[in-house]
C-alpha positions, 0 to 999 in steps of 0.5 A: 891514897897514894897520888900520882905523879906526871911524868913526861913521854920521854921519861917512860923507861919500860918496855912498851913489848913487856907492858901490853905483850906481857904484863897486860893493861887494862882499857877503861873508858866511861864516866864515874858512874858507868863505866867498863874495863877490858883487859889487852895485850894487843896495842902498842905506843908511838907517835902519829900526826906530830902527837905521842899516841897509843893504839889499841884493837877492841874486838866488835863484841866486848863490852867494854867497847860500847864505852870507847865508842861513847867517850872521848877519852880512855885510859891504859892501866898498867899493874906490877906482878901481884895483879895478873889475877885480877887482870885475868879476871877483867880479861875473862868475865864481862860487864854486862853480866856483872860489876867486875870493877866491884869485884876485882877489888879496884879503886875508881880515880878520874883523871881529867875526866877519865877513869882509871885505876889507884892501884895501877903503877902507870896510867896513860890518858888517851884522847880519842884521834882514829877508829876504823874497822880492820879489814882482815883482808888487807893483811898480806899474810893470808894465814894471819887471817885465818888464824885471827878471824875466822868468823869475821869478829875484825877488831876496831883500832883506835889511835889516841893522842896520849894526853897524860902519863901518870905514875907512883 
């Protein structure tokens, strides 16, 4: 198994544009024994407070969320190119119907009590700081609106204090 290493905030060279817009990730929270994962290509990374954060939006109904909710902690897995059929699957198949986490072929590893993924390339540990609903009608673009909820399904952002950068 090949072990992490941790780097610093400031050391991360990769575009947060191409890693959440176009290479994805994959949101995990839970415990060793319970746990669920999404993928996203919605969030970014900056800093708030005085602290380095990560932001993500979960819609109200993935299931993956009941776990953001429940922990305190997630982590953001981010996978080299060889992975997009994996994570279309995470994307697409929920874990209330079946064990994706099995079935995608990925290796479970905890960091500091959070889970994650051994094959990922990066890992960013994330302690919960912020959760609130987005009210779509705070959005300044009335088209934005339409577009993105319609049926009302408003994401929850999170804003998380990112604790650990991990990579290979």
């Amino acid at each position: 198994m090949i072990q992490f290493k941790e780097i610093t905030p400031e050391s991360l060279r990769k575009s947060t544009f191409q890693l959440i817009g176009k290479d994805w990730m994959l949101v995990t929270a839970g415990t060793e024994d319970n746990l669920n994962s999404m993928t996203a290509s919605w969030g970014g990374l900056g800093v708030m407070w005085g602290k380095n954060v990560a932001y993500i939006v979960v819609r109200p109904h993935r299931y993956t969320k009941e776990f953001i909710d429940r922990e305190d902690s997630f982590s953001l897995s981010f996978f080299e190119t060889g992975y997009r059929k994996m994570l279309n699957y995470m994307g697409s198949v929920t874990g209330r119907n079946e064990d994706k986490i099995v079935k995608s072929g990925l290796t479970v590893v905890m960091q500091d009590g959070t889970p994650c993924f051994q094959e990922a390339s990066l890992v960013l540990i994330c302690k919960k700081m912020f959760k609130q609903t987005l009210d779509p009608n705070c959005l300044l673009d009335e088209q934005q609106k339409n577009v993105w909820y319609p049926s009302g399904d408003n994401h929850t952002l999170y804003i998380a204090e990112i604790t650990k950068i991990l990579t290979h």
